[in-house]
Gaussian input, Z-matrix of N, CA and C with variables (Angstrom, degrees):
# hf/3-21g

backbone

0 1
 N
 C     1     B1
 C     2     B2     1     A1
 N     3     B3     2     A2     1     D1
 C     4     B4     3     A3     2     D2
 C     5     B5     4     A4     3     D3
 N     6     B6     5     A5     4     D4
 C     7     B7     6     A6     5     D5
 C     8     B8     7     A7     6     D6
 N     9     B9     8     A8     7     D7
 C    10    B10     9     A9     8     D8
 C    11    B11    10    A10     9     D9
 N    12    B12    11    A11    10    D10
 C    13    B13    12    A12    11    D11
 C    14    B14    13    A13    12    D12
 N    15    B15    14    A14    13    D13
 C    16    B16    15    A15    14    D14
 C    17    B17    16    A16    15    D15
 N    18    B18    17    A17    16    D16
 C    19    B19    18    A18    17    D17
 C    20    B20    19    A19    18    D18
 N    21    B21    20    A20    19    D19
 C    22    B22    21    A21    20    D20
 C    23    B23    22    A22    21    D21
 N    24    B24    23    A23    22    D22
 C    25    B25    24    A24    23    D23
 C    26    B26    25    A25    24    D24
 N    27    B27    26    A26    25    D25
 C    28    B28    27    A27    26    D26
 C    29    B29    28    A28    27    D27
 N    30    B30    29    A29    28    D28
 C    31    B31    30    A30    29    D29
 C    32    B32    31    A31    30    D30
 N    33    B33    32    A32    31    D31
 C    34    B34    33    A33    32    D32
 C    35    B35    34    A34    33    D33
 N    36    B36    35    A35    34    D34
 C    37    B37    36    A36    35    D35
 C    38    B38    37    A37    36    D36
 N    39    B39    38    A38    37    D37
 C    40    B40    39    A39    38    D38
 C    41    B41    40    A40    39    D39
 N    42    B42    41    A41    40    D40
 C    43    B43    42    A42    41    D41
 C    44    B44    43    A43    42    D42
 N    45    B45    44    A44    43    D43
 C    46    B46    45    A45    44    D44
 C    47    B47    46    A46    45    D45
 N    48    B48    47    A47    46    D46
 C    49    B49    48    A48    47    D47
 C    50    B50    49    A49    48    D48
 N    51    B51    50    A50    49    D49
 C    52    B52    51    A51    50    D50
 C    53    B53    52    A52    51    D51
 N    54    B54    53    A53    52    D52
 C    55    B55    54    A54    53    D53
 C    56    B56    55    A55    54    D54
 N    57    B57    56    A56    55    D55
 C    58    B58    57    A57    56    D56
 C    59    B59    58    A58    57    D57
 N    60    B60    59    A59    58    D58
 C    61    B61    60    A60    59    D59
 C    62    B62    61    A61    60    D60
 N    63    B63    62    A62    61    D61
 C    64    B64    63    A63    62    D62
 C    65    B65    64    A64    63    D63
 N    66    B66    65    A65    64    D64
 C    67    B67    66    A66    65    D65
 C    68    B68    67    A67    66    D66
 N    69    B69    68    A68    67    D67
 C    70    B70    69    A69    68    D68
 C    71    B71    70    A70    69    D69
 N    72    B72    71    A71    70    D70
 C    73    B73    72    A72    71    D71
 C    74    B74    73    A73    72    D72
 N    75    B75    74    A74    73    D73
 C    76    B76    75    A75    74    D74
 C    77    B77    76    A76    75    D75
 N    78    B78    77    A77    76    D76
 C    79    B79    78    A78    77    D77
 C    80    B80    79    A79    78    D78
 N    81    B81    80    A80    79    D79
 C    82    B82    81    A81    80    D80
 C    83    B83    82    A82    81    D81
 N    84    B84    83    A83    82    D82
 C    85    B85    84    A84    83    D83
 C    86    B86    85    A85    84    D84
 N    87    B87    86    A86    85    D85
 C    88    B88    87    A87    86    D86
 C    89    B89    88    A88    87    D87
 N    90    B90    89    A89    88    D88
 C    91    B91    90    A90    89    D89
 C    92    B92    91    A91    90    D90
 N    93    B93    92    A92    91    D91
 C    94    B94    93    A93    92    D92
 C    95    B95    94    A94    93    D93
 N    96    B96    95    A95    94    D94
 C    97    B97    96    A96    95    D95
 C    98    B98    97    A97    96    D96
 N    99    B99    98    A98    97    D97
 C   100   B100    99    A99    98    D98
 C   101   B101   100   A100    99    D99
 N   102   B102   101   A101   100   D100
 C   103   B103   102   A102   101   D101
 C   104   B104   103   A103   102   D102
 N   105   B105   104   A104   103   D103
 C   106   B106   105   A105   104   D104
 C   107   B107   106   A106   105   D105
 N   108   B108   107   A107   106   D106
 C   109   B109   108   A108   107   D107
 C   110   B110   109   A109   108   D108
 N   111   B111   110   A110   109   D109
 C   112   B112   111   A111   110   D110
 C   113   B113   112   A112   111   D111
 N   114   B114   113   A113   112   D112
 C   115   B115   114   A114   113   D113
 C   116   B116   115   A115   114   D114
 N   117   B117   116   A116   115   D115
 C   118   B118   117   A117   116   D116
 C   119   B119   118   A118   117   D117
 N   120   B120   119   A119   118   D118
 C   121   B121   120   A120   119   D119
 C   122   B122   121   A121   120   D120
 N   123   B123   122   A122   121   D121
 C   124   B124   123   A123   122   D122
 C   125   B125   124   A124   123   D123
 N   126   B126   125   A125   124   D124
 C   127   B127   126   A126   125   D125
 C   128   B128   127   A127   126   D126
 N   129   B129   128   A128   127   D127
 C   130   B130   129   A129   128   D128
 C   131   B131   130   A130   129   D129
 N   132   B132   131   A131   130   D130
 C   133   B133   132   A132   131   D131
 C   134   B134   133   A133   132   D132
 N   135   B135   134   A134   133   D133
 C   136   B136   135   A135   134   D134
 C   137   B137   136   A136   135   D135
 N   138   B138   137   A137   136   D136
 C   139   B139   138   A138   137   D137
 C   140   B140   139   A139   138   D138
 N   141   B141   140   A140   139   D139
 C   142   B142   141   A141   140   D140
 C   143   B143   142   A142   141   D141
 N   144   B144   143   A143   142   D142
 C   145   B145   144   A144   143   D143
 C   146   B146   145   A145   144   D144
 N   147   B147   146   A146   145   D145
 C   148   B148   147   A147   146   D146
 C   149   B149   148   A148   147   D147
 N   150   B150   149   A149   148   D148
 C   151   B151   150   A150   149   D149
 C   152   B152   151   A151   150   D150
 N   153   B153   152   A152   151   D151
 C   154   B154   153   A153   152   D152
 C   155   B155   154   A154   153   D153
 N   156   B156   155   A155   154   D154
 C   157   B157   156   A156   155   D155
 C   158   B158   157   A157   156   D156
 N   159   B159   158   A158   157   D157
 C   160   B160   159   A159   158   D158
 C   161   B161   160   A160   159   D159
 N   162   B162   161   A161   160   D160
 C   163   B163   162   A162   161   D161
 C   164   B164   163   A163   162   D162
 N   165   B165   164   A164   163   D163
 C   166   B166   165   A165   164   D164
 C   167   B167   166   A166   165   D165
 N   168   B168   167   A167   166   D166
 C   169   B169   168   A168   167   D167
 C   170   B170   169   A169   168   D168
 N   171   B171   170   A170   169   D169
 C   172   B172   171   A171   170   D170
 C   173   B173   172   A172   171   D171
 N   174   B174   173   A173   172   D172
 C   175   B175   174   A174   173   D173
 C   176   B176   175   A175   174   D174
 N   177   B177   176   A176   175   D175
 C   178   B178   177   A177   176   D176
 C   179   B179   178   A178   177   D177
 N   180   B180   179   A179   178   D178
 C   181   B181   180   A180   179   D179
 C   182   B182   181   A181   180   D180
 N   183   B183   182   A182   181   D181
 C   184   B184   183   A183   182   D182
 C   185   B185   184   A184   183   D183
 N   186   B186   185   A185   184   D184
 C   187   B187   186   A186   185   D185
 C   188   B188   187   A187   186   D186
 N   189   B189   188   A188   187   D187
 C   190   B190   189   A189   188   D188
 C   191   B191   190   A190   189   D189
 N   192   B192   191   A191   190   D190
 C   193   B193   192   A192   191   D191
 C   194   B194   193   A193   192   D192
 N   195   B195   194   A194   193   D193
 C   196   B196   195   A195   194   D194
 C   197   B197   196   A196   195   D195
 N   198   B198   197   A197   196   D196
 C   199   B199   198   A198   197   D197
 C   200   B200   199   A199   198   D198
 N   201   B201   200   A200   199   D199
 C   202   B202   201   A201   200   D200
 C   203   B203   202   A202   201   D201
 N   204   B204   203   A203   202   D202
 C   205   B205   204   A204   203   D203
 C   206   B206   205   A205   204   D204
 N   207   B207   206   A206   205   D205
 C   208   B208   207   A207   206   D206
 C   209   B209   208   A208   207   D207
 N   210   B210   209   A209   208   D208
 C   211   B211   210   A210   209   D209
 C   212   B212   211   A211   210   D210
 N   213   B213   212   A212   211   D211
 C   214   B214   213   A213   212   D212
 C   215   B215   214   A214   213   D213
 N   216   B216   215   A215   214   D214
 C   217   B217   216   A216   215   D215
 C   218   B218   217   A217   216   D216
 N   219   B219   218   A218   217   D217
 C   220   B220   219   A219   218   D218
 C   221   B221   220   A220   219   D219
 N   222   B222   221   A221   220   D220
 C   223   B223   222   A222   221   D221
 C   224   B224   223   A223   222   D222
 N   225   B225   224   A224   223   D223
 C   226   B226   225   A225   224   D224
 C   227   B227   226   A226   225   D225
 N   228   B228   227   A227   226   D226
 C   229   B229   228   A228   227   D227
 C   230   B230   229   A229   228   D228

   B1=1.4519
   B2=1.5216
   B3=1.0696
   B4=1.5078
   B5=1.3982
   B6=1.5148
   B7=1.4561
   B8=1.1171
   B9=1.1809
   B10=1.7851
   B11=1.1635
   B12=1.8258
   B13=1.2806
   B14=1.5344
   B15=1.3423
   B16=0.9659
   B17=1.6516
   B18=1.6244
   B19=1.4290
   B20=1.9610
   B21=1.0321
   B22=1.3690
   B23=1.6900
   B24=1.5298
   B25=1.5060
   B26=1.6160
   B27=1.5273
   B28=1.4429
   B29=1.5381
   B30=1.7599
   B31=1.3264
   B32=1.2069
   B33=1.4859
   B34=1.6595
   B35=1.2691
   B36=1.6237
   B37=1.8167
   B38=2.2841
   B39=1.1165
   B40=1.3261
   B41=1.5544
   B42=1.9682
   B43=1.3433
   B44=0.9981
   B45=1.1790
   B46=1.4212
   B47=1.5540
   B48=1.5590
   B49=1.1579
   B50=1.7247
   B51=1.1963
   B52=1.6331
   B53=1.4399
   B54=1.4871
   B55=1.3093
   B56=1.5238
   B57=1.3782
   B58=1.7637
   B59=1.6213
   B60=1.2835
   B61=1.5762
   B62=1.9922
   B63=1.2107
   B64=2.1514
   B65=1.6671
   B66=1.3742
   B67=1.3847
   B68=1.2346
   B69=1.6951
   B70=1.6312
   B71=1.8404
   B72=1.1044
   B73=1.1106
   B74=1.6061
   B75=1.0416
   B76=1.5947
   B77=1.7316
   B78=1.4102
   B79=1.6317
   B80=1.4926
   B81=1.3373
   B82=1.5653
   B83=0.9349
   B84=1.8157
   B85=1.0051
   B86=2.0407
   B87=1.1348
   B88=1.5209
   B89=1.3315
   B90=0.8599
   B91=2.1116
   B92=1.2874
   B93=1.3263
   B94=1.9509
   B95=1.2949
   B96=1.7083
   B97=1.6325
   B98=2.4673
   B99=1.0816
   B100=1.1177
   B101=1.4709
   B102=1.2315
   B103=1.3365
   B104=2.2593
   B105=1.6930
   B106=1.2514
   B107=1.2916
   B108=1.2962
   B109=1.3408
   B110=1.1494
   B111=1.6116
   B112=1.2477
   B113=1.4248
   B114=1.3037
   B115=1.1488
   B116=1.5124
   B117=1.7941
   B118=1.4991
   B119=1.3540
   B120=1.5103
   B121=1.5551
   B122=1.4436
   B123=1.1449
   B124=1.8136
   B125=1.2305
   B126=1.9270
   B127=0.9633
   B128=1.3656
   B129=1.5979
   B130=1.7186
   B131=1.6605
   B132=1.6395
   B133=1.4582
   B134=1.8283
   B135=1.3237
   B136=1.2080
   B137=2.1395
   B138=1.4182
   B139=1.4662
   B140=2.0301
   B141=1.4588
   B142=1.4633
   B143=1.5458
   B144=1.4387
   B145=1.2835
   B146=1.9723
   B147=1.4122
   B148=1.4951
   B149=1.9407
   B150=1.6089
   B151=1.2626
   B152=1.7244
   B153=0.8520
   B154=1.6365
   B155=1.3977
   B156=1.2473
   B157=1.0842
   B158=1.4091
   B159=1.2650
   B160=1.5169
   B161=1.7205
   B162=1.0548
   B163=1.7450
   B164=0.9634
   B165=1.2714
   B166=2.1680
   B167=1.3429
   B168=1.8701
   B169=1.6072
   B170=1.1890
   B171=1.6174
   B172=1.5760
   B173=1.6307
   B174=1.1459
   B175=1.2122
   B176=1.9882
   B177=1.4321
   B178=1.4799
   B179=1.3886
   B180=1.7475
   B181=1.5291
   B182=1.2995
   B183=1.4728
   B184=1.6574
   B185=1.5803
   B186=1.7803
   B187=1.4890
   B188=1.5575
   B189=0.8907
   B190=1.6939
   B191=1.5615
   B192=1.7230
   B193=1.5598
   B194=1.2565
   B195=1.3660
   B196=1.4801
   B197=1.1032
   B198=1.4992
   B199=1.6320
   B200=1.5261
   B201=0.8052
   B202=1.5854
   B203=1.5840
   B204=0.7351
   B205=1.6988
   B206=0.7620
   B207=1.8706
   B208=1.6795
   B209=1.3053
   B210=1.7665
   B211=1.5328
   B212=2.1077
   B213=1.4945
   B214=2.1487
   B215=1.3241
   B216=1.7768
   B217=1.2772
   B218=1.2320
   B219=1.7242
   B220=1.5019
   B221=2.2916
   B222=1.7050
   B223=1.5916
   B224=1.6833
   B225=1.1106
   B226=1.7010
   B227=1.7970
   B228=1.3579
   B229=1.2521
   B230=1.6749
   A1=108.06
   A2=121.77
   A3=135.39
   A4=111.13
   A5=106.69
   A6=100.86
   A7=131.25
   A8=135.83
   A9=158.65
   A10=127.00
   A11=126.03
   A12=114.45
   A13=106.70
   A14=153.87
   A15=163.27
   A16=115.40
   A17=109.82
   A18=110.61
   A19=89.61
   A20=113.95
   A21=136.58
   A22=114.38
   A23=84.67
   A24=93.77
   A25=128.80
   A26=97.40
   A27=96.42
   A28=116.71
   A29=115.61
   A30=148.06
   A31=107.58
   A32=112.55
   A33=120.82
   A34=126.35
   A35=125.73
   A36=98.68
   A37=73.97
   A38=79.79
   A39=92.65
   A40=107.89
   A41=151.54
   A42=140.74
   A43=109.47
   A44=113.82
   A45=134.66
   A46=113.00
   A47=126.84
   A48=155.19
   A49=118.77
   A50=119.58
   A51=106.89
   A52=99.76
   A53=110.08
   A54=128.47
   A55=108.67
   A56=110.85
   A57=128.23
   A58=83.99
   A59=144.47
   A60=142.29
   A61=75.15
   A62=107.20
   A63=92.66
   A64=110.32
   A65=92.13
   A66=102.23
   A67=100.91
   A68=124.54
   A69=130.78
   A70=101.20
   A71=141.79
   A72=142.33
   A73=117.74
   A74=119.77
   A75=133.95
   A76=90.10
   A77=92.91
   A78=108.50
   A79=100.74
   A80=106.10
   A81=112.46
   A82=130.45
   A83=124.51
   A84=96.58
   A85=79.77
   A86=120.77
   A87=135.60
   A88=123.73
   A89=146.05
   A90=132.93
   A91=88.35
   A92=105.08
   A93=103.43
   A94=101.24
   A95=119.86
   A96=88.14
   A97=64.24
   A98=122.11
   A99=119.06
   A100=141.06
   A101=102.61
   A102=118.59
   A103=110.98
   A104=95.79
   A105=115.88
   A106=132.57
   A107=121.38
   A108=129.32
   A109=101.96
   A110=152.75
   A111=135.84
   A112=122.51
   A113=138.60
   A114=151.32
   A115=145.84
   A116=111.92
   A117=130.30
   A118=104.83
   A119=88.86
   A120=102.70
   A121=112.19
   A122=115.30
   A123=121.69
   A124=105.71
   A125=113.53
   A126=112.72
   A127=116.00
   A128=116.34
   A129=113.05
   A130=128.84
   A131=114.68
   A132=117.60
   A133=82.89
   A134=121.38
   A135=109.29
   A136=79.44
   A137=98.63
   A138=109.15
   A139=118.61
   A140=102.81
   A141=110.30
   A142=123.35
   A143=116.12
   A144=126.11
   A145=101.72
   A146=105.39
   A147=80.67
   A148=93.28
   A149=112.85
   A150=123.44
   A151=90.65
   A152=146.57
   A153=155.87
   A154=120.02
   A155=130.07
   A156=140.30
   A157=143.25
   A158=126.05
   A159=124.58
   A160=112.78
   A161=102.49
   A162=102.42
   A163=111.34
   A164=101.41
   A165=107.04
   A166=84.02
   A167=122.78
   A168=117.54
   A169=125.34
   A170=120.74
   A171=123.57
   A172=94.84
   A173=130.68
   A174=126.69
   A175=97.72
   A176=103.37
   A177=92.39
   A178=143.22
   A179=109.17
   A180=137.03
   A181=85.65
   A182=138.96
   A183=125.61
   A184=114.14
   A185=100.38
   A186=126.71
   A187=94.03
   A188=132.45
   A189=112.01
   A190=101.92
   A191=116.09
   A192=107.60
   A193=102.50
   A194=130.73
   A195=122.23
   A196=125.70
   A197=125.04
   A198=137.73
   A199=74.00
   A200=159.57
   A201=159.46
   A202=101.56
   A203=156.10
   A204=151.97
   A205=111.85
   A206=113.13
   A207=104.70
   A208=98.16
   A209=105.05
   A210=121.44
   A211=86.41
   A212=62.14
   A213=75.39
   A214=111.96
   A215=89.28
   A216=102.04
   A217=126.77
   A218=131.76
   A219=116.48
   A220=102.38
   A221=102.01
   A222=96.49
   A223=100.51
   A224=120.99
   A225=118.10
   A226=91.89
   A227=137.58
   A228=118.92
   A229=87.50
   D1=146.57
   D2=-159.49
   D3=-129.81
   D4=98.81
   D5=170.90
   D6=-123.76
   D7=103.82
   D8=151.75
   D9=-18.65
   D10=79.10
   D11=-171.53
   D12=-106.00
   D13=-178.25
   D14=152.37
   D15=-146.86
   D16=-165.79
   D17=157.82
   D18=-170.66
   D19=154.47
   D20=-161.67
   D21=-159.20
   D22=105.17
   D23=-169.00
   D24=64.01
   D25=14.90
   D26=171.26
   D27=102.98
   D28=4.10
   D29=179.84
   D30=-115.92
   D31=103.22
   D32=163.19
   D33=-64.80
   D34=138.24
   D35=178.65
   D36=-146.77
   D37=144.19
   D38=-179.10
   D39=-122.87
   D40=119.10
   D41=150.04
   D42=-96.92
   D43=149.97
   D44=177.96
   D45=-148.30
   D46=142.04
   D47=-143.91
   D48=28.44
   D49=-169.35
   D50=-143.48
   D51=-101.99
   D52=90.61
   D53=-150.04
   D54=-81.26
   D55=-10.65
   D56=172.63
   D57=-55.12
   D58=-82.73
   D59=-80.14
   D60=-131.46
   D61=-4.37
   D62=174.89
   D63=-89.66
   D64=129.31
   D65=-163.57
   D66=-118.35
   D67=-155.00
   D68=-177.51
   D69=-84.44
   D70=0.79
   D71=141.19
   D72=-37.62
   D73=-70.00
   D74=-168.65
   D75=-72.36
   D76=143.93
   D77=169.24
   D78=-94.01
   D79=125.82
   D80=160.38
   D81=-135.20
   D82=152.04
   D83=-134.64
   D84=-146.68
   D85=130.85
   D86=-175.89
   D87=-71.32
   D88=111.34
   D89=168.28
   D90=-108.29
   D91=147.37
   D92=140.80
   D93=-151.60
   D94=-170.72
   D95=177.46
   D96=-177.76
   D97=-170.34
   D98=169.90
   D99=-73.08
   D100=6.80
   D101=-158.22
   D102=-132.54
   D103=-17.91
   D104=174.23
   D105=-171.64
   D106=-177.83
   D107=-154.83
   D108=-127.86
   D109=148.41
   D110=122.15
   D111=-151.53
   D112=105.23
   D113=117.09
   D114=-21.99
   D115=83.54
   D116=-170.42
   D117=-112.46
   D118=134.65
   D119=167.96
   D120=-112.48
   D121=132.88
   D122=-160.28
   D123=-146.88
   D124=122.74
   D125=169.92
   D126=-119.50
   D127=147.34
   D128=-162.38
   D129=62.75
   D130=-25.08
   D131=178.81
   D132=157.82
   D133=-41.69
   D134=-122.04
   D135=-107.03
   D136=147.15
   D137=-177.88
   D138=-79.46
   D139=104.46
   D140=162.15
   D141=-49.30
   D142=-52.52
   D143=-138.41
   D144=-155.41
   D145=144.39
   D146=157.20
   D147=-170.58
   D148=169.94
   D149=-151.78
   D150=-132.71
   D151=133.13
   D152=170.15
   D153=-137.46
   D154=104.16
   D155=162.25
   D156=-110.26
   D157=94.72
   D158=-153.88
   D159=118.59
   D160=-115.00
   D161=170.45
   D162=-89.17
   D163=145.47
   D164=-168.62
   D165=-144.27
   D166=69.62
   D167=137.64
   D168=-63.69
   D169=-26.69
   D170=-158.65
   D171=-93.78
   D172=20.48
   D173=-146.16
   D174=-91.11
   D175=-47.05
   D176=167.43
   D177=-96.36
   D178=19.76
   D179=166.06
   D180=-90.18
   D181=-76.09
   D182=-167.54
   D183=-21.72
   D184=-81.81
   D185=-177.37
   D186=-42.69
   D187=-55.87
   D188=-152.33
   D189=-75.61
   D190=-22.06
   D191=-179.76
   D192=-77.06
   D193=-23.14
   D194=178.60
   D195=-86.60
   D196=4.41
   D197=-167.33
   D198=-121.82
   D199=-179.86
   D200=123.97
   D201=101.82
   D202=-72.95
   D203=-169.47
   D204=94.33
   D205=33.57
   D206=172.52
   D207=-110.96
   D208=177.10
   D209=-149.91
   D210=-90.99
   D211=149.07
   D212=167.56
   D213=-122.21
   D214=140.15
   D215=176.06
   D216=-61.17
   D217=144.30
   D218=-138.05
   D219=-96.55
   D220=-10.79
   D221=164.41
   D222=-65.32
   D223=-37.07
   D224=-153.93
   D225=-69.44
   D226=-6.92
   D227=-155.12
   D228=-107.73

């Protein structure tokens, strides 16, 4: 799994898994709020894919549901 972090101008954005190939299959599901971004694609509970921009607290609840194939808890998404 391949994950892509940077920051630009002082804005973190972190992708992770092969976010080309998520389609209308995967449930995804949006937050944002003023402070961040995030974009998950989740299938059954458990996280495919995900997009973070700004604050990246959820950043090692995501990764570990997508390395592991376990279900995530549904505040963490």
């Amino acid at each position: 799994v391949t994950v892509t972090s940077s920051a630009f101008f002082g804005v973190k954005f972190v992708a992770c898994g092969n976010l080309k190939s998520m389609d209308s299959s995967y449930n995804s599901k949006l937050r944002k709020n003023n402070e961040s971004f995030a974009l998950t694609f989740l299938e059954n509970g458990v996280v495919k894919g995900f997009l973070l921009i700004g604050k990246t607290g959820q950043l090692s609840h995501l990764k570990r549901s997508l390395l592991t194939g376990q279900k995530i808890a549904e505040e963490m998404v």
